[in-house]
GUSE-929327 format. One line per field, with one value per residue: residue number from 0; x, y negated, z of N, C-alpha, C in turn; residue in three letters. Coordinates in pm, whole numbers. Each point is the difference from the previous one (the first is absolute). Layout:
<recs>
fidren = (NUM/...)
n_c1 = (X/...)
n_c2 = (Y/...)
n_c3 = (Z/...)
ca_c1 = (X/...)
ca_c2 = (Y/...)
ca_c3 = (Z/...)
c_c1 = (X/...)
c_c2 = (Y/...)
c_c3 = (Z/...)
marro = (ALA/...)
</recs>
This chain:
<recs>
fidren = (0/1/2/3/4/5/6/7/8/9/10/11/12/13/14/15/16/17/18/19/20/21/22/23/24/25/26/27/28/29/30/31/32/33/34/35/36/37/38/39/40/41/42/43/44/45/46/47/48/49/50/51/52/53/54/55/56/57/58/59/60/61/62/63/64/65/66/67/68/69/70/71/72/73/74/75/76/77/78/79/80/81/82/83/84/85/86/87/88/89/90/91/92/93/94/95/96/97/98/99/100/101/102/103/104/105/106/107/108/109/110/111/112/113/114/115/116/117/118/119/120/121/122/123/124/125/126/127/128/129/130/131/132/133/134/135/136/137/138/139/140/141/142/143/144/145/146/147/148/149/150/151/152/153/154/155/156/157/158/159/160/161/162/163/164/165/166/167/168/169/170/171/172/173/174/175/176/177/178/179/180/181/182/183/184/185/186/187/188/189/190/191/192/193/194/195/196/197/198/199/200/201/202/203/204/205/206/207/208)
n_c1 = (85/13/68/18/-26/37/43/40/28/131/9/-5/90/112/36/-20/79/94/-66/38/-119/59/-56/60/-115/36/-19/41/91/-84/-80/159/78/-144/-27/78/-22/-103/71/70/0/-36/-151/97/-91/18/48/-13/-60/72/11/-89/-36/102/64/-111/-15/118/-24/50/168/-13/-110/104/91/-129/2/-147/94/-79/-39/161/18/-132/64/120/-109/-35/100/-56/30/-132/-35/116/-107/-55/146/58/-68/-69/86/-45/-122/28/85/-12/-107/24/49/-103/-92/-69/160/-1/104/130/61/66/80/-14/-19/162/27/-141/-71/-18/150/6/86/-78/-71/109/-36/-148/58/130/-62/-96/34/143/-71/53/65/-130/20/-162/-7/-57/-125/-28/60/-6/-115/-28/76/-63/-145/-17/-5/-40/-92/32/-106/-50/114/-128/65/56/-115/-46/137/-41/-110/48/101/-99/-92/-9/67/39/11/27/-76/38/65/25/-118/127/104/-79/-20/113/35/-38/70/130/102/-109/-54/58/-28/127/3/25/-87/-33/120/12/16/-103/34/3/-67/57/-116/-29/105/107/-40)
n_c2 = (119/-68/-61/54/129/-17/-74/132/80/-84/27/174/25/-87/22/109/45/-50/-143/134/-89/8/99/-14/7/-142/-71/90/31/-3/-86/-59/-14/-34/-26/-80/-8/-22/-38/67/67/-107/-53/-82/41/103/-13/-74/55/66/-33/-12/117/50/-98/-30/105/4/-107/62/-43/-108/-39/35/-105/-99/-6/54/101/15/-166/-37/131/-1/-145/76/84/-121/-51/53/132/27/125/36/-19/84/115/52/-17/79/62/-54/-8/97/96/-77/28/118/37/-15/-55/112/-6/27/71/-44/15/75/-34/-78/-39/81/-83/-57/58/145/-112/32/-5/60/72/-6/36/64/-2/80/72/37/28/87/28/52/10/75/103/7/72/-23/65/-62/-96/109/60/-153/-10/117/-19/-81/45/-127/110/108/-86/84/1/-37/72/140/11/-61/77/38/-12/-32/105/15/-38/-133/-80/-103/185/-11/-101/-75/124/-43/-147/-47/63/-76/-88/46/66/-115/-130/13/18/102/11/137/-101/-7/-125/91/1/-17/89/-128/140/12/-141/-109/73/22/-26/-30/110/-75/-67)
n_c3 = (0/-99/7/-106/29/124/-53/-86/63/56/-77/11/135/-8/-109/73/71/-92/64/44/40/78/-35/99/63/-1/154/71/98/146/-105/-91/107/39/-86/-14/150/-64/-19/82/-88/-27/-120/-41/-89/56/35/-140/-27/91/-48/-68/45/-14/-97/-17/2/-30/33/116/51/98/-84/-66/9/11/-75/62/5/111/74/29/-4/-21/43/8/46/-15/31/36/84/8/51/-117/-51/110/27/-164/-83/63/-74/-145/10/63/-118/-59/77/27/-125/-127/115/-78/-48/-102/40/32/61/-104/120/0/-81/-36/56/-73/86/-26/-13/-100/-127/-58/50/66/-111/52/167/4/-63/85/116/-21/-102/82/-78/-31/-26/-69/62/-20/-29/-51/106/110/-69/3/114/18/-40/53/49/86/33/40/72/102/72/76/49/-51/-66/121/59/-134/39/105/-36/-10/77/-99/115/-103/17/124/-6/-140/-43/134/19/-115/41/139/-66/-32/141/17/-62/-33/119/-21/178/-152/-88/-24/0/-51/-66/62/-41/73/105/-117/-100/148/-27/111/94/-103/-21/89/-60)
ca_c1 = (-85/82/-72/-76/-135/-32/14/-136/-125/-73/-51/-113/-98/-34/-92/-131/-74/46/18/-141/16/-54/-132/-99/-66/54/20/114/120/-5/-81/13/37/-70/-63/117/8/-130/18/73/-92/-116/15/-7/-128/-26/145/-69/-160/12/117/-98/-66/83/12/-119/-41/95/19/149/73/-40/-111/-3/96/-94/-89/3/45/-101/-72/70/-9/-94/-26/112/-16/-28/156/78/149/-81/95/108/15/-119/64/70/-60/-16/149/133/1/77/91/-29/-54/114/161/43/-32/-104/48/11/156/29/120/-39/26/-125/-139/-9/37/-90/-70/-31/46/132/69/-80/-107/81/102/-122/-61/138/-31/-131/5/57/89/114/37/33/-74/-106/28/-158/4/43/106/106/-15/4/148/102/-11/150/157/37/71/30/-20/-149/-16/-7/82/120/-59/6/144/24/-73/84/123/-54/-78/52/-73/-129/-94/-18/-112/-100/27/-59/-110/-37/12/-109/-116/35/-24/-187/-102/71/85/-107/112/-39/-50/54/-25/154/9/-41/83/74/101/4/144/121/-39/76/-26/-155/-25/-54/-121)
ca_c2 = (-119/-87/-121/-68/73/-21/-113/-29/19/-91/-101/51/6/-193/-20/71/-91/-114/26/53/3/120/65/-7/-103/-43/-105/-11/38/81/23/60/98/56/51/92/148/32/34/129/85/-97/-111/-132/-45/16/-70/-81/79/-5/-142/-140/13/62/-152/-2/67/-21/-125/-40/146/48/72/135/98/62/112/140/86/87/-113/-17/151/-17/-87/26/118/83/2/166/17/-151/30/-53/-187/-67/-40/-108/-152/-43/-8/-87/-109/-48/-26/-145/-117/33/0/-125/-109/3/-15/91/-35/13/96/135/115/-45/66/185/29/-35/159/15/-77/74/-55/-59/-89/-117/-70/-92/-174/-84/-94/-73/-92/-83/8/105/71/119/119/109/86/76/111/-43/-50/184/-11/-5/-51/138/13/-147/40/-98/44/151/95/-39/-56/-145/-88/-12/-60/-125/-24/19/-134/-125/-28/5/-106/-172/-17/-79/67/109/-38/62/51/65/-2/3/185/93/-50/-11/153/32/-7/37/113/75/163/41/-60/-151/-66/-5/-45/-171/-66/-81/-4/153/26/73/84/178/144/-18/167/63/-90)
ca_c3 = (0/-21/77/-132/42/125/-8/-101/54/85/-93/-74/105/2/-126/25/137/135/133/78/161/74/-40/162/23/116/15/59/-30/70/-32/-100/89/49/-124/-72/71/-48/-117/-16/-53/-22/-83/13/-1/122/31/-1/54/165/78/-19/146/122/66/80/138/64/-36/12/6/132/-111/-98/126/91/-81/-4/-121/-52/-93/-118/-86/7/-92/-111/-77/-139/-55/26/60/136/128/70/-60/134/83/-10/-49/152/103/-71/43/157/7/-66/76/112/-59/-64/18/-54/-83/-91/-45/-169/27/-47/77/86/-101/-3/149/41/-48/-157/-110/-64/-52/-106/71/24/-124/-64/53/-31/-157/-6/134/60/-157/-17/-127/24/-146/61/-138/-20/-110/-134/-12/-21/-96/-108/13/-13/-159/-94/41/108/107/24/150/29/139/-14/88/-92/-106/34/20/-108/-65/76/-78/-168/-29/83/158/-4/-59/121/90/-141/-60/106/-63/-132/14/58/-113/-111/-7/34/-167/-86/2/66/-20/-11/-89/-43/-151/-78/-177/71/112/-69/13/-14/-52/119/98/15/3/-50/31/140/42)
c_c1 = (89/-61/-68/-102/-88/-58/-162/-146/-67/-46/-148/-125/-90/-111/-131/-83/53/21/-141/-29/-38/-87/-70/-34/43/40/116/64/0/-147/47/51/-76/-64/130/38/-114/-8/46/-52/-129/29/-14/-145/-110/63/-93/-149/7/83/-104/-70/69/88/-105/-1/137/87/159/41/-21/-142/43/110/-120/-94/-20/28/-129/-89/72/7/-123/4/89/-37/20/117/75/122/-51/86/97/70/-76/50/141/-15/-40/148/81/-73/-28/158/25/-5/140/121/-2/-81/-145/7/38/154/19/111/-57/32/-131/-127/-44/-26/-177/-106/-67/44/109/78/-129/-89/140/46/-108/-10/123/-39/-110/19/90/145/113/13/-3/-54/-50/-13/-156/26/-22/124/78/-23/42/164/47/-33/120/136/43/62/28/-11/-201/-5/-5/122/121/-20/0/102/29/-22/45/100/-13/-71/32/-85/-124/-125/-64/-138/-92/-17/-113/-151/-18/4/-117/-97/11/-41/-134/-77/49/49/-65/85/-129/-70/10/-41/141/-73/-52/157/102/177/67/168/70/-71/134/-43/-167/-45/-112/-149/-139)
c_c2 = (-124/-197/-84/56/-62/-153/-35/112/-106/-135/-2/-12/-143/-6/52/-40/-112/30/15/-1/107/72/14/-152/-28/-133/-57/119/141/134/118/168/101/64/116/103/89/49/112/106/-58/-24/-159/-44/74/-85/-147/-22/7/-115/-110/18/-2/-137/-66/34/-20/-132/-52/149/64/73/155/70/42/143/118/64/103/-24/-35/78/-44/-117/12/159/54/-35/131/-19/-123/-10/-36/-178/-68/-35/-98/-162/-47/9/-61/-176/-30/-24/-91/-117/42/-56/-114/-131/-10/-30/80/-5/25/113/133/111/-80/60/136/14/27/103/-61/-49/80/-86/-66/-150/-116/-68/-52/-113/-79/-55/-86/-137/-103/15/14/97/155/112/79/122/143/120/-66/-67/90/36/-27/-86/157/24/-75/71/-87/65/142/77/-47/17/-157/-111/-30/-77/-146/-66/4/-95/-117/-3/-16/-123/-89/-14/-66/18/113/-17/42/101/134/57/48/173/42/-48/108/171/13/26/86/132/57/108/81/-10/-117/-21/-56/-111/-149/-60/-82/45/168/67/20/129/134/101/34/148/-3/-93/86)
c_c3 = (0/54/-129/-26/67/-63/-112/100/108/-98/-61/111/20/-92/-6/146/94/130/71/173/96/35/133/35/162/8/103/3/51/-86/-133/74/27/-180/-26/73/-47/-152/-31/-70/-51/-49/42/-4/102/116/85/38/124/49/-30/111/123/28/15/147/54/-31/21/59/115/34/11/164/142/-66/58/-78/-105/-111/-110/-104/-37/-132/-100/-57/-180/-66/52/78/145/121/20/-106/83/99/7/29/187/74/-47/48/148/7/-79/116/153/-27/-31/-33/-45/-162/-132/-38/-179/15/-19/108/126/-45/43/148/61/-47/-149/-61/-85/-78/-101/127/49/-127/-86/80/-39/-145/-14/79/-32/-120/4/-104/55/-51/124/-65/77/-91/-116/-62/-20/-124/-129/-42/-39/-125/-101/38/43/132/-68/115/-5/120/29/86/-107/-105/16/-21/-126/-89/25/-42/-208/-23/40/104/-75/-81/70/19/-104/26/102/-132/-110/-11/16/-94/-101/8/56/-149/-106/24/116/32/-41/-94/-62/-128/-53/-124/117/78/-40/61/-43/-79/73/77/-44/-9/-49/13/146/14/-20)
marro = (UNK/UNK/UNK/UNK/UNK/UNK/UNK/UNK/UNK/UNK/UNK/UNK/UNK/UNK/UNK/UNK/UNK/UNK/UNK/UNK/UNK/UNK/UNK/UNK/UNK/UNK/UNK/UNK/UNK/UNK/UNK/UNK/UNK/UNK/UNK/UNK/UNK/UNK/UNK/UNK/UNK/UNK/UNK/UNK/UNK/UNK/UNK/UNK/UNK/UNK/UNK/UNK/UNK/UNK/UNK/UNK/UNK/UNK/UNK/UNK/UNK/UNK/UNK/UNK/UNK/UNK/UNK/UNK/UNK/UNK/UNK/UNK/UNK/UNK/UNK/UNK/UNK/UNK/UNK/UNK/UNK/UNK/UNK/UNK/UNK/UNK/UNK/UNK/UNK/UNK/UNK/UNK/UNK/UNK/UNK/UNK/UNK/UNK/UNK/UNK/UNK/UNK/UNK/UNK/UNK/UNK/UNK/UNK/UNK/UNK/UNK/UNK/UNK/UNK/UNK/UNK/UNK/UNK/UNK/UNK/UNK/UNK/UNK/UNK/UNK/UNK/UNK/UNK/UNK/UNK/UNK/UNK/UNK/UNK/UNK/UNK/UNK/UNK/UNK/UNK/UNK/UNK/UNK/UNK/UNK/UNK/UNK/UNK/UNK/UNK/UNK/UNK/UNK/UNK/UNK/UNK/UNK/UNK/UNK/UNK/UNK/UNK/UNK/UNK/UNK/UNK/UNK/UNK/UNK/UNK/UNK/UNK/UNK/UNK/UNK/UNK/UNK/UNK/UNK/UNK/UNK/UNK/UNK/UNK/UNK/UNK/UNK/UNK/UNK/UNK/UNK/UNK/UNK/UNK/UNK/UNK/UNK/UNK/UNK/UNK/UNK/UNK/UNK/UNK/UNK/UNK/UNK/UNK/UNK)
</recs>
């Protein structure tokens, strides 16, 4: 994968979707935290569907860190995996309001440090929040970066690390959206639309799709 490659698929990506905003609905900080732990196995548009209610009913953080857990499972059910995103989200924002002021950090070993947060969910608020240059890398991003031969691994952590040394910093944050757009509409697992793709000449591995 050469950086003139690299150079015309991120071109192709610009040209097709620009710049795309973050597909969870949210108004502060502590709020994108709380979706994106939700998100796990979810769709963003579910995602969204329980959080128009659930910041409602839970108006600030001290809100969600009082929460009966039972009640909470209850209002986050139908995003799946309840139980234990019921208990997180109730222990990451005590440890929010304990550790760090009621504050959402930017520091990636702070983030991990806070239940349910992993490398993806800390590198969606470091890009959203608080625009720190940083690659999310989801199942499509895995995807459709291993289809290109961008990366050569589908482990999401290595892949990340991969992507960070291949891609310009000042394309980390795009590139997050434009991937996951791009393997929602276009590069279907399982049913891709190869003859619709504007990045089908760089694709490697069109066999394995």
């Amino acid at each position: 994968m050469t950086k003139q490659k690299i150079k015309k698929i991120l071109a192709a990506l610009d040209a097709e979707y620009g710049a795309i905003p973050c597909y969870l609905n949210y108004e502060t900080d502590w709020q994108l935290l709380v979706a994106t732990i939700l998100s796990a196995q979810c769709t963003d548009d579910r995602v969204n569907m329980i959080t128009k209610d659930l910041f409602r009913k839970y108006k600030t953080l001290e809100d969600v860190a009082a929460a009966d857990i039972t009640e909470f499972e209850q209002d986050i059910h139908s995003a799946g995996f309840y139980h234990n995103k019921a208990k997180n989200i109730i222990a990451c924002a005590n440890q929010l309001i304990a550790d760090f002021d009621g504050k959402v950090p930017s520091d990636i070993d702070e983030l991990t440090s806070l239940a349910g947060v992993g490398r993806k969910t800390a590198n969606v608020i470091r890009g959203n929040i608080f625009k720190i240059p940083s690659v999310v890398v989801d199942t499509h991003v895995k995807r459709v970066a291993y289809l290109l031969g961008v990366t050569d691994t589908k482990d999401p952590v290595k892949a990340e690390m991969e992507l960070m040394k291949k891609i310009p910093e000042d394309h980390w944050i795009l590139i997050n959206t434009q991937l996951i757009a791009h393997g929602r509409k276009v590069c279907i697992s399982g049913r891709p639309r190869c003859g619709q793709c504007v990045l089908s000449d760089f694709c490697e591995r069109k066999a394995e799709k």
